[in-house]
Every structure is written in structure tokens, then in C-alpha cells.
ZADO-355532 format. One line per 10 residues: their letters; for each residue x, y, z of C-alpha. Coordinates in nm, 2 decimals. Example, Ala and Ser with C-alpha at 12.3 -4.5 7.8 and 13.67 -1.06 7.14 Angstrom:
ZADO-355532
as) 1.23:-0.45:0.78 | 1.37:-0.11:0.71;
//
This chain:
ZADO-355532
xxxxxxxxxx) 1.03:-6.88:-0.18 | 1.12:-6.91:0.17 | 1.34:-7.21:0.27 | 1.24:-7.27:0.59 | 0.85:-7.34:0.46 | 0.79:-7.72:0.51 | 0.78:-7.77:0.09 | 0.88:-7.52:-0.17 | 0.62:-7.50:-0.43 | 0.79:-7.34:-0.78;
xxxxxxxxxx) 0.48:-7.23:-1.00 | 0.47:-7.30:-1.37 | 0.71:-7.62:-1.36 | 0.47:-7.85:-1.48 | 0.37:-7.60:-1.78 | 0.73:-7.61:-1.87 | 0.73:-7.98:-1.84 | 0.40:-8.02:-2.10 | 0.56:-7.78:-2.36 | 0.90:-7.99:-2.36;
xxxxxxxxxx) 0.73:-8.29:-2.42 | 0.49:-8.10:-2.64 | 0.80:-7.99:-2.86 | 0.93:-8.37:-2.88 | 0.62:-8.55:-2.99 | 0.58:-8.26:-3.26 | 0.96:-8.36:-3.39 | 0.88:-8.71:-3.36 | 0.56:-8.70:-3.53 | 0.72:-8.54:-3.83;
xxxxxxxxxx) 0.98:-8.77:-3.84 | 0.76:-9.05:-3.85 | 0.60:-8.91:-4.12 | 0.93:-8.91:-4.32 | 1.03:-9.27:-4.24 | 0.74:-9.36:-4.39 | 0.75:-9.23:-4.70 | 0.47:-8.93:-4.65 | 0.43:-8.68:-4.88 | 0.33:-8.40:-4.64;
xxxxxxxxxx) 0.62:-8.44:-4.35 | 0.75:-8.11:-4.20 | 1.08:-8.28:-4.07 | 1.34:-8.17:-4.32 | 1.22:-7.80:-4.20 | 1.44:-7.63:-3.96 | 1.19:-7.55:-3.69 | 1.10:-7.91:-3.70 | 1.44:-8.03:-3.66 | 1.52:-7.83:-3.40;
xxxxxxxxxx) 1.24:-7.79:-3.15 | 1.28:-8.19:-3.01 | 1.63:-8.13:-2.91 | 1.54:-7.81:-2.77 | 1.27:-7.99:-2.60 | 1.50:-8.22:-2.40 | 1.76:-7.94:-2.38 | 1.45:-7.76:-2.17 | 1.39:-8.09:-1.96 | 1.80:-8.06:-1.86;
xxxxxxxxxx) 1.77:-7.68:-1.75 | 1.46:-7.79:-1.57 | 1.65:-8.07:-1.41 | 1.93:-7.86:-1.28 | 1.74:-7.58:-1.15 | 1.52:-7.85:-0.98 | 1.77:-8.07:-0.79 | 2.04:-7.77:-0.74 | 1.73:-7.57:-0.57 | 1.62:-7.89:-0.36;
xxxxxxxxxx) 1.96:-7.97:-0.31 | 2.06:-7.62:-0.16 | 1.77:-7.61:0.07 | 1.82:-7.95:0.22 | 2.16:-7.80:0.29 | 2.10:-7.49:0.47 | 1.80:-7.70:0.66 | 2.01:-8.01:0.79 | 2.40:-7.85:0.72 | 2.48:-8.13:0.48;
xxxxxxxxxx) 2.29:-8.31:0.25 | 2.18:-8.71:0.27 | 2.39:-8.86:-0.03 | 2.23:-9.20:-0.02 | 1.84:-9.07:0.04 | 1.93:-8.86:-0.28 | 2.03:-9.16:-0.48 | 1.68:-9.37:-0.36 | 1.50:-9.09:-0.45 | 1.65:-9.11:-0.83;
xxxxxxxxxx) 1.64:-9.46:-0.84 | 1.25:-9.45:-0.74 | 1.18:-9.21:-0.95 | 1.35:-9.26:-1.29 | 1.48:-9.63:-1.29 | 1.12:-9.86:-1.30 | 0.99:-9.65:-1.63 | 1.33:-9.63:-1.73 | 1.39:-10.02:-1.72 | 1.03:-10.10:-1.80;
xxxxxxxxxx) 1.03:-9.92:-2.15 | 1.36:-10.09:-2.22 | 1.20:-10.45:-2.13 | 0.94:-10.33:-2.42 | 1.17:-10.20:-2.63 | 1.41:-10.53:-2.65 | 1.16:-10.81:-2.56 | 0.83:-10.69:-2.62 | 0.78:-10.45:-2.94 | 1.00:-10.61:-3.19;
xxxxxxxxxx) 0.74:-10.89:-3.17 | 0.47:-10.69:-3.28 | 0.43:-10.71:-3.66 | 0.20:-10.38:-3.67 | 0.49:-10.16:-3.45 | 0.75:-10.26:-3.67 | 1.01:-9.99:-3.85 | 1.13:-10.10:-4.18 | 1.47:-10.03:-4.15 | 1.47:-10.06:-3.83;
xxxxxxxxxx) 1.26:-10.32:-3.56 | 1.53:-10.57:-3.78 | 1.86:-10.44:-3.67 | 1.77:-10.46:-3.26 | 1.90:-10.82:-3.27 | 2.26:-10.72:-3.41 | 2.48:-10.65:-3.11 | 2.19:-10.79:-2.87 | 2.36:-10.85:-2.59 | 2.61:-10.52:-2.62;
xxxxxxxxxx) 2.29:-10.29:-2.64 | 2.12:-10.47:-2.36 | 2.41:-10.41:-2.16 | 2.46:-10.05:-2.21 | 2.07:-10.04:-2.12 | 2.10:-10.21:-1.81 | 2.45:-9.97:-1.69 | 2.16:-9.70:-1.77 | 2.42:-9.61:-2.06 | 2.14:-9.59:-2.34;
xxxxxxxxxx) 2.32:-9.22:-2.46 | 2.62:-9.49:-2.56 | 2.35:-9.73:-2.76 | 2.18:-9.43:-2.93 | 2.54:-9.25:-3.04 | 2.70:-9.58:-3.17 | 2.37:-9.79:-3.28 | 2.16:-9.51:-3.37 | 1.79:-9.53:-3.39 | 1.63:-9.84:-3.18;
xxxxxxxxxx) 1.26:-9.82:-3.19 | 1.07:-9.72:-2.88 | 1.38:-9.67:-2.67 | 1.63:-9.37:-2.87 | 1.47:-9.13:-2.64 | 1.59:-9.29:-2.34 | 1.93:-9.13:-2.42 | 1.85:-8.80:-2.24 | 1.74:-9.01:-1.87 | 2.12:-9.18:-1.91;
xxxxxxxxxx) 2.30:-8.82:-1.92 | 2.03:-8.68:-1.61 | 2.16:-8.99:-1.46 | 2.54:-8.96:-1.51 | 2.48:-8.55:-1.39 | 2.31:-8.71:-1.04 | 2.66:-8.94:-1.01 | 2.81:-8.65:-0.90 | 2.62:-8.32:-0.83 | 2.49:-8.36:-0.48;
xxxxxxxxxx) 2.89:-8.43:-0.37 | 2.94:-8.08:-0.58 | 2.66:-7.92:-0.38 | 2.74:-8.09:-0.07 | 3.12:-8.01:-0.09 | 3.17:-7.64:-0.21 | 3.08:-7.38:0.06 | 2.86:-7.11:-0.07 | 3.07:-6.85:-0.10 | 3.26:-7.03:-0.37;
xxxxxxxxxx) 2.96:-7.24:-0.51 | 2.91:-7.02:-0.85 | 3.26:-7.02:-0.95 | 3.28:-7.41:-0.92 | 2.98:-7.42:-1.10 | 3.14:-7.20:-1.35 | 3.48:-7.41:-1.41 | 3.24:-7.70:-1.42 | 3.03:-7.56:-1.69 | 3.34:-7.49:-1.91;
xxxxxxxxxx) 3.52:-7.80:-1.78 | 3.23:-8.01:-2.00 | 3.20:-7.73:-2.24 | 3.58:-7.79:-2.37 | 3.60:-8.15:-2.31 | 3.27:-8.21:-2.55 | 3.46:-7.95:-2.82 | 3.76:-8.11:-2.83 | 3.60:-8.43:-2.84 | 3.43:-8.32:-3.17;
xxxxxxxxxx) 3.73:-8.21:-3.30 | 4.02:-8.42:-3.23 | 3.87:-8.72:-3.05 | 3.87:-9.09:-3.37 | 3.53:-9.24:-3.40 | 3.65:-9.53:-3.51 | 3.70:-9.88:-3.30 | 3.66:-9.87:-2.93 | 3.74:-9.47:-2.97 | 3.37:-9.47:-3.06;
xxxxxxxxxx) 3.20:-9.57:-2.73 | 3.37:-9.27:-2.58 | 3.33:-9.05:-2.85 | 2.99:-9.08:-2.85 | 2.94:-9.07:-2.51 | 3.10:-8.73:-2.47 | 2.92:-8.60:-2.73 | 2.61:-8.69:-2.56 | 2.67:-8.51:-2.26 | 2.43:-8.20:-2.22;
xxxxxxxxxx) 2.58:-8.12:-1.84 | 2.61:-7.75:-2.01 | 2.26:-7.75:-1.99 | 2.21:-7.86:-1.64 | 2.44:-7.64:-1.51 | 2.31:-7.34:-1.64 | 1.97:-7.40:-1.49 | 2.21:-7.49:-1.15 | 2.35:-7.14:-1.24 | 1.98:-6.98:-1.22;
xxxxxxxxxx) 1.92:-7.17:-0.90 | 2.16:-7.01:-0.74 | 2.08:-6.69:-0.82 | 1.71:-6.72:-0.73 | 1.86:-6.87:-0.39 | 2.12:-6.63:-0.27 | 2.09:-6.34:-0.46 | 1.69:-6.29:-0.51 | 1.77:-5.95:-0.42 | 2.05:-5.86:-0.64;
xxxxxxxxxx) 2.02:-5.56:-0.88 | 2.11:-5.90:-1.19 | 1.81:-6.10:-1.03 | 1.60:-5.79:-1.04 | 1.67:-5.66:-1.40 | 1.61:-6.01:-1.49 | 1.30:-6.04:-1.35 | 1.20:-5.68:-1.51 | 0.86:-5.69:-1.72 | 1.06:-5.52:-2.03;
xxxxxxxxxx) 1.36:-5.80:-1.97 | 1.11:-6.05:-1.97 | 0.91:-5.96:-2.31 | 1.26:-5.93:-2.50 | 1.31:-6.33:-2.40 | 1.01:-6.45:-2.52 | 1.04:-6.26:-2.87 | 1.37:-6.33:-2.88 | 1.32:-6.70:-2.87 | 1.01:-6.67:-3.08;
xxxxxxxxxx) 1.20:-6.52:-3.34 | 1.51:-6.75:-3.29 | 1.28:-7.03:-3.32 | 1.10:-6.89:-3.65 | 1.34:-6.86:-3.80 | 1.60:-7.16:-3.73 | 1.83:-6.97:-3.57 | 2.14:-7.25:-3.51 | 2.49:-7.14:-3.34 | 2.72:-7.38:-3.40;
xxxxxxxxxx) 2.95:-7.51:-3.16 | 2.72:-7.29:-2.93 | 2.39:-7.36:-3.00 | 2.27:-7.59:-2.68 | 2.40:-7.33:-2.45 | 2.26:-6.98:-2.58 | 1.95:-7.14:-2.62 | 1.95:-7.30:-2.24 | 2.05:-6.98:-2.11 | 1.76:-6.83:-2.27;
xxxxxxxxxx) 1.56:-7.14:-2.10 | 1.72:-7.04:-1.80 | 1.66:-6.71:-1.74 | 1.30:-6.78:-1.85 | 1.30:-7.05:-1.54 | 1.40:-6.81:-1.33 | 1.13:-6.61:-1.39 | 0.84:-6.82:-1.41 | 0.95:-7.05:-1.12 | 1.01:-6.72:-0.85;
xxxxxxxxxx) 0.92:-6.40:-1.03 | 0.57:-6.27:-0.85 | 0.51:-6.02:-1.16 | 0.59:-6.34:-1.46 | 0.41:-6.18:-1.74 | 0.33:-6.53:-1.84 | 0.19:-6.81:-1.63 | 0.14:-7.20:-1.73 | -0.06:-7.22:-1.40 | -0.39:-7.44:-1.49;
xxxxxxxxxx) -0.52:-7.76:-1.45 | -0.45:-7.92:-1.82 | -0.08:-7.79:-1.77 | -0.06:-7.95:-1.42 | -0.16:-8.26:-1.47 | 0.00:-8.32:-1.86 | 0.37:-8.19:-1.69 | 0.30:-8.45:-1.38 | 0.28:-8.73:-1.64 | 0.49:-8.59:-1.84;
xxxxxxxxxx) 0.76:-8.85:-1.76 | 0.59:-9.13:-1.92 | 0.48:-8.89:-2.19 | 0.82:-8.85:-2.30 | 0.88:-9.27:-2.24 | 0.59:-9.38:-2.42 | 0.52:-9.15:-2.68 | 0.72:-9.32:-2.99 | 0.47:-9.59:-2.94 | 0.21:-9.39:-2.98;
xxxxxxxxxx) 0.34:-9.12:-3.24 | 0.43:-9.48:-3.47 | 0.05:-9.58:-3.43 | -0.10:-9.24:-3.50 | 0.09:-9.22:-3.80 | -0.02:-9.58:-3.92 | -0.37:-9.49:-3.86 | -0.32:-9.17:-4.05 | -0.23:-9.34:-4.38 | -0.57:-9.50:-4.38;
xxxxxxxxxx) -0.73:-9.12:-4.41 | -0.48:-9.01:-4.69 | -0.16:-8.96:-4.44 | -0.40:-8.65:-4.26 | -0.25:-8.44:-3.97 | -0.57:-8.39:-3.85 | -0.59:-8.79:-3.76 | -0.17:-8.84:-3.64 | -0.14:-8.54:-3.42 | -0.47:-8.62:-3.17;
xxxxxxxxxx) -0.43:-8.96:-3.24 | -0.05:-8.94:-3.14 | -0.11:-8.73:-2.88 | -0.44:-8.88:-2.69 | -0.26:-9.26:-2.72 | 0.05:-9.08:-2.58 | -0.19:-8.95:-2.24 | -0.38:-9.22:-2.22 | -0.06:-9.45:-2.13 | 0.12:-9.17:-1.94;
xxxxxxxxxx) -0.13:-9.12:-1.73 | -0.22:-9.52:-1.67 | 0.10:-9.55:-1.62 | 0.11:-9.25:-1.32 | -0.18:-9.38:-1.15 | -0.08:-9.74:-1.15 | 0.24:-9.80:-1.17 | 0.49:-9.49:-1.12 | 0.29:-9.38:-0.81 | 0.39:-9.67:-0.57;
xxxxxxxxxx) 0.68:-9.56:-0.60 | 0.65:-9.22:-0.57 | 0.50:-9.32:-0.24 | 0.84:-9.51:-0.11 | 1.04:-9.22:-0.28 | 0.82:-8.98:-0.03 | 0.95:-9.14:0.28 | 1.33:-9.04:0.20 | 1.21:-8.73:0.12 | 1.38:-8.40:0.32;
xxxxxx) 1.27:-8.10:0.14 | 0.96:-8.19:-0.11 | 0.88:-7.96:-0.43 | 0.52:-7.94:-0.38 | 0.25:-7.84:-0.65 | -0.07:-7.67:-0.59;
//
């Protein structure tokens, strides 16, 4: 894709957008299921454990190829890129939803009898005002690692790590010439890698040793990196004999049975795990965002217009996966009445939500807007 058309259009970004929020609704169905005592819950399966993580661990390779892509062609465009338009656009885009499912969360759904979690809905008031906090420094990663599981808001964790990447990114981008952009982005990579391992390894999780323990841990920069990583290779070398062979039909068919084998059957790498499989995300990007011969496309209208809600999906969709479940258990805990339910609840509200209230701000975000990634 040219840089010097007036908006770069990536194909197949909202498919990819659907099927990780796909992947997290079907793990947090499941689990659902289990904290409610049903009989017929998947979630102690392996392939139901692992496909929500994998789901967000998609949305972060998504992210970085995203911004690193926009963020290189505003360079080349303008010679530098606008720091503080960057930081409006993030705050327009991610902070109301962000801040308005945490006013639910806290203030709104505890007060709900019918949304309640045993176990759970009753422990939001203990360390109130800490947790509320944390929200409001957009540290939810923090709340999740050292609270665990708050109703309706444990998924913000993943928007407080795409957050804390955006503190500093566009100054990497901004900063490092091309020439020596993919060996920063190397040390960078490994700079997180090690610091999260030893952190595992050595770091106390008791007292105050906690709060940074668990943010560390947290941190899935890995993940945005590497799809920085396949930016930069479908930028500058779109040419190169690598990009080529990657983009080769044969190369291409032994990724997707590779990770729909790895994926059948559990496949986990530990200590490893998050980054083999976002470099298998990655070079899968790459080659349905700017390979003309993909052998698959997510091109169609469903895909488009679940991945351009699929913000809110991934917001809103505990609320939803909670209600479908509690309906289910009228009609003998059936999956054939908590996965539509779950899942039409869940696009009903994301797409209310898009249409009235995300999309005014979209509309300011527009105006600070260099290089736009259009959709067809």
C-alpha cells in the first residue's frame, strides 16, 4: 500500500478484530458456565483456556502493526510525527468506553441483584477506593493482577497495557532513524521479554512488591512489538526475498495448519508461549493486511461491521455472556440458548453503543487525524 495515497486501507483487519473478540466471549462463556455450577462447561478444557488470552494477545499484534504502520507513514509524510495529536487520538478513542464501563462496573452493576456473582459482585467494596484509583490512572492491569476477578470490568486489563505501550512508542518511532528502527525494536522486544522473566522468577509478591509484580507480569509489549516488527517489514522491505517467502501460498497454508493444530491440540510453551504464538499472529497479519494473493480473506460485510464494533464487543460482553448464561439455566443450562443469547445481547449494545455514543467522538478524533486507516 502506497504511502503517499491520502488513507491507507489494510484489508481483512476488521475480520481479525471479530474473531479475537469471537475467541474471548467463547472463553468467557465457558467460564461462566463453571462459576455457576453447570454441568456441561468446557472451561477446564485446554482449548477453552487458552483461546481468550490468545484472543487479546491477537488484539496486541493487531495494535502494534496498526499504530507502528500509521505511525511510519505520518513520518515519512510530515518528517516527524505530531506527539500530542497522537495522544488525543488515544484518548478519543479508547478513554470514554474505557471510563464508562468502569462507572458501570463500580457504581452501577453491583446494584443490580440479577447481575450479581456469588463470590464475587461482594468483594468490589473491599479496597474501594484503591481499585477506583488504579481505574482512574487507567491502571486496571494492576486491579486485575492483585484483586483478581471484578465483575464487568477484569477485561479492561488488556486497554491499561495498549495504553502504557502508547506512553512511549510514537517517541520510539519518532526518535530512531530507519536505518536502525528494527534493531531498536529488537532490544526493546527482549528488553520486556527479560524484565517480565525475571520478574516471574525472582521478583516477592508479597506487600507492596505485589503492585509491581503484577504489573510486570501483565505487560504483553512482546506482543505489540512483534506486530511493530511485521509493520516494518511490510513498510520497507515489501520487496525483500523474507517478505516474499512469507507471503508465498505454500508459507501461508503451513501457518494456518500449524496454528490449527497448535490450537487442537493445546499446544502451551512455557515461558514462551505469548510470543510463538504472536509471531504466528504476526506473520498471518502480514499477510492478510498487504498480501494481494492472501489465500484467505475476512473481507465481507458481517466481518466489517462486527470488527468496527468490536471495541465495545470486548467492553460489554461480560454483561451480556452473565445474562445469557442466567437465561440458559431456565432451559436446562442449553448452549443452544447462552451462546446466541450471549452473543446477540453482546451486538446489540456494541453497536448502540458505536452509533450513539463512541462515534462523536470518533468525529473529534477525525480532525487530529494525519494519516487515516480507511475501510471499504
Amino acid at each position: 500500500m502506497s504511502s503517499k495515497e491520502t488513507s491507507l486501507f489494510f484489508p481483512n483487519l476488521n475480520g481479525i478484530r471479530f474473531i479475537a473478540a469471537f475467541w474471548v466471549i467463547v472463553h468467557h462463556i465457558e467460564q461462566y458456565k463453571e462459576k455457576f455450577g453447570y454441568d456441561n462447561q468446557l472451561f477446564y478444557t485446554r482449548f477453552i483456556r487458552m483461546i481468550g488470552p490468545l484472543g487479546v494477545f491477537l488484539f496486541f499484534v493487531l495494535s502494534g502493526f496498526l499504530i507502528t504502520s500509521l505511525l511510519l507513514v505520518e513520518k515519512e509524510r510530515t518528517n516527524t510525527i505530531n506527539i500530542k495529536n497522537f495522544y488525543i487520538r488515544r484518548v478519543l478513542r479508547i478513554w470514554p468506553l474505557y471510563y464508562f464501563t468502569v462507572f458501570l462496573g463500580l457504581f452501577v452493576l453491583p446494584h443490580i441483584p440479577y447481575l450479581n456473582i456469588s463470590g464475587e459482585t461482594e468483594l468490589i467494596k473491599v479496597n474501594f477506593t484503591e481499585k477506583l484509583i488504579l481505574y482512574l490512572l487507567i491502571l486496571p492491569n494492576i486491579v486485575t493482577g492483585v484483586f483478581k476477578h471484578i465483575p464487568y470490568l477484569s477485561q479492561n486489563w488488556s486497554i491499561g497495557v495498549e495504553e502504557q505501550f502508547y506512553y512511549f512508542w510514537p517517541w520510539v518511532i519518532r526518535q530512531t532513524k530507519a536505518s536502525r528502527l528494527l534493531i531498536i525494536m529488537i532490544i526493546f522486544f527482549f528488553i520486556f521479554y527479560i524484565t517480565r522473566s525475571l520478574t516471574v522468577l525472582y521478583m516477592p509478591e508479597n506487600g507492596w512488591w505485589k503492585y509491581l509484580n503484577e504489573f510486570i507480569k501483565s505487560l504483553r509489549i512482546t506482543c505489540m512489538i512483534l506486530g511493530a516488527i511485521g509493520a516494518y517489514f511490510t513498510y520497507f522491505q515489501l520487496n525483500s526475498k523474507l517478505v516474499q517467502f512469507i507471503y508465498h501460498k505454500g508459507f501461508q497454508l503451513i501457518l494456518y495448519l500449524t496454528l490449527i493444530l497448535m490450537l487442537t491440540f493445546g499446544v502451551y510453551l512455557p515461558g514462551i508461549n505469548q510470543e510463538v504464538y504472536a509471531l504466528i499472529f504476526t506473520l498471518i497479519l502480514m499477510n492478510l493486511a498487504k498480501n494481494p494473493d492472501s489465500i484467505l480473506s475476512l473481507e465481507n460485510p458481517v466481518f466489517n461491521y462486527l470488527g468496527k464494533i468490536s471495541y465495545g464487543m470486548y467492553m460489554y460482553h461480560t454483561i451480556a455472556v452473565v445474562i445469557g448464561v442466567k437465561i440458559s439455566h431456565s432451559f436446562g443450562n442449553s448452549n443452544f440458548v447462552s451462546y446466541p443469547i450471549s452473543y446477540i445481547l453482546t451486538i446489540i449494545m456494541s453497536g448502540l453503543s458505536y452509533q450513539y455514543f463512541e462515534k462523536p467522538f470518533l468525529k473529534i478524533k477525525d480532525k487530529f487525524t494525519t494519516v487515516k486507516s480507511g475501510s471499504k
